[in-house]
C-alpha positions in Angstrom: 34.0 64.1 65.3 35.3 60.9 65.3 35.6 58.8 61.9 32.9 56.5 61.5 33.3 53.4 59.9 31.4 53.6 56.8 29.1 51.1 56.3 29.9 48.7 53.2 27.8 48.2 50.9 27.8 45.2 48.8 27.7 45.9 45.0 24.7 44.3 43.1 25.8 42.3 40.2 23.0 41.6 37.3 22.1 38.3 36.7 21.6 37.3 33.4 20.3 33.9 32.3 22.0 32.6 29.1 19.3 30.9 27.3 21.7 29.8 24.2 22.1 26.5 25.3 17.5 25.9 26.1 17.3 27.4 22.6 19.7 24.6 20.9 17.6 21.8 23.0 14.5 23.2 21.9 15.6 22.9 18.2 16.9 19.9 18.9 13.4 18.1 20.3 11.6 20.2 17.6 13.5 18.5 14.6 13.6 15.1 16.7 9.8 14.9 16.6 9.2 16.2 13.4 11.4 13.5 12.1 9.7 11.2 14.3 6.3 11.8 12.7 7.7 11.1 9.1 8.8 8.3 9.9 5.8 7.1 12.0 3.5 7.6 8.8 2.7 4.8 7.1 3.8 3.9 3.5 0.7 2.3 1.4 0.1 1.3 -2.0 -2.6 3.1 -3.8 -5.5 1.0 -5.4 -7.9 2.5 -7.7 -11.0 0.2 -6.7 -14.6 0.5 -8.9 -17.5 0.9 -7.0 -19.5 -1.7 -6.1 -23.2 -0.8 -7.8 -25.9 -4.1 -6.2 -28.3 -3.0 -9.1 -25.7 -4.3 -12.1 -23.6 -6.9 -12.0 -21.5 -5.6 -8.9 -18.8 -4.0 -10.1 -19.5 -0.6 -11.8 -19.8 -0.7 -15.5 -21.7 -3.8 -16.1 -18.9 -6.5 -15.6 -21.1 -9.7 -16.4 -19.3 -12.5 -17.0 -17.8 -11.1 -20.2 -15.7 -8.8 -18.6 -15.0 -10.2 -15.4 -11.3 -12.3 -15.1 -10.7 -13.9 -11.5 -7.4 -14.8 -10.4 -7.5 -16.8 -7.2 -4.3 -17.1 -5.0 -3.3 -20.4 -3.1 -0.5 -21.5 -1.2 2.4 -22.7 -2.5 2.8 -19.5 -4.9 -0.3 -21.1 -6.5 -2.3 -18.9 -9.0 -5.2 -20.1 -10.5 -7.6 -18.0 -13.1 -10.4 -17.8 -15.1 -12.9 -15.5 -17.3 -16.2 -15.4 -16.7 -18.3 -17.8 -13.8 -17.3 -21.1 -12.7 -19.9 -22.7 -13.6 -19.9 -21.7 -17.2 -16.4 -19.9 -18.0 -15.8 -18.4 -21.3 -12.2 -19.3 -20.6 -11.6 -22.5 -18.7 -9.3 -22.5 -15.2 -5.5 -22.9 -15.6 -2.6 -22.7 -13.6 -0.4 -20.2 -14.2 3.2 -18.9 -12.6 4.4 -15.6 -12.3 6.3 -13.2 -14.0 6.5 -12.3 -17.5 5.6 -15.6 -19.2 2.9 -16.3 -16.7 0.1 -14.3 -15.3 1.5 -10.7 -17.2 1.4 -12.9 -20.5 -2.2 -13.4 -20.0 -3.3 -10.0 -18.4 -1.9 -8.5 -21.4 -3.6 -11.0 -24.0 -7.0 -10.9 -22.5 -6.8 -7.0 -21.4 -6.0 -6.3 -25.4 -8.9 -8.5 -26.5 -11.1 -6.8 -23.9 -10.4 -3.4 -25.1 -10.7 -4.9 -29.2 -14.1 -6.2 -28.1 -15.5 -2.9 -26.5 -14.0 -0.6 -29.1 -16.3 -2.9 -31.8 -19.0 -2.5 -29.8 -18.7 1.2 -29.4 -17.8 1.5 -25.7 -13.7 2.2 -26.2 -11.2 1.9 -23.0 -13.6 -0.7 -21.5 -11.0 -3.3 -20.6 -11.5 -6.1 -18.1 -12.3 -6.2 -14.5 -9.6 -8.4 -12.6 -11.3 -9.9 -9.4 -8.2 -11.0 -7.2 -9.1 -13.4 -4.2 -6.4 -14.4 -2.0 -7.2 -17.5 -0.1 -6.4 -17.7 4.0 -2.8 -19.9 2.9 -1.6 -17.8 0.3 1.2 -15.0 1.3 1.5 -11.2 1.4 4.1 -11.7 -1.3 1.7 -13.2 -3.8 -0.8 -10.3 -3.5 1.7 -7.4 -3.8 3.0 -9.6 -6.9 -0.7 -9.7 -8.5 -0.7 -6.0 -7.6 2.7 -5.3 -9.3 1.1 -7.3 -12.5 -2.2 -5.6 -12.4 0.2 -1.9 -12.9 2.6 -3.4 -15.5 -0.5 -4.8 -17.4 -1.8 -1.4 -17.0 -5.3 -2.8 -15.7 -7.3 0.1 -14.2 -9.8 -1.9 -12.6 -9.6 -4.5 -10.4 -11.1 -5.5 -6.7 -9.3 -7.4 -4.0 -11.8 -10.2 -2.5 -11.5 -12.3 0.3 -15.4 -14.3 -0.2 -14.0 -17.8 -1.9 -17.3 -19.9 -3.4 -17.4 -23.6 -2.3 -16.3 -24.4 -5.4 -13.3 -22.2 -6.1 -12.2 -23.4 -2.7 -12.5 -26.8 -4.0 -10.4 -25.7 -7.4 -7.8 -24.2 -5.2 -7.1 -27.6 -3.4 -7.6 -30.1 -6.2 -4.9 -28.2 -8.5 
């Protein structure tokens, strides 16, 4: 018999897939959008507000006008306040500046009165209730200032208004 050529038969390698390289990309996008979203969140400033109550004087706890101290913000790093109503303050409007011989100065004179009175009259921690209305012209600076005075004052109740009376408008642009 003659010699037949055998037939030649290729040899079947295994394919393998390295996947060490797709796992260090996955990783990769996996920490990039997890960073992503931390950084995405946005960074506010707690306010403990009182709620508003129509059937007393508005703000929880019976404000009145005994309680109540309204700081009004202009332009110009104007700040204008007063205790009590308008109309009939129990402590007239006055111009004030910021910092520590300003506006803290006075938070912390009235607030420690405040807390004097209601501890005489048997309510005790009752201080005052700041009412802070920053007009249209006054800047983001001035409020987180006010805010920043309200937690060094250590004030625990106070509201952030925007509804200006015809005549506070008029007391923001005559000062």
């Amino acid at each position: 018999m003659k010699n037949l050529p055998q037939k030649v038969r290729s040899r079947k390698l295994n394919s393998r897939v390295d996947l060490t390289a797709m796992v260090s990309v996955s990783f990769l996008l996996i920490i990039f959008f997890m960073v992503a979203l931390e950084l995405r969140k946005s960074k506010v400033m707690d306010l403990s507000l009182p709620d508003y109550d129509a059937y007393t004087c508005g703000w929880t706890g019976g404000c009145g006008e005994n309680r109540s101290y309204t700081i009004l913000l202009g332009d110009d790093n104007k700040l204008i306040c007063y205790m009590g109503l308008l109309e009939v303050p129990k402590i007239a409007p006055k111009k004030l500046e910021y910092g520590k011989n300003g506006i803290r100065q006075e938070l912390l004179k009235q607030n420690k009165k405040m807390l004097n009175y209601s501890a005489q009259i048997g309510r005790p921690g009752r201080g005052m209730v700041v009412i802070i209305k920053p007009s249209k012209k006054s800047n983001f600076k001035n409020l987180v200032d006010i805010l920043d005075e309200m937690a060094i004052a250590d004030i625990s109740t106070y509201a952030i208004v925007n509804d200006f009376t015809p005549e506070e408008a008029k007391l923001l642009a005559s000062k």
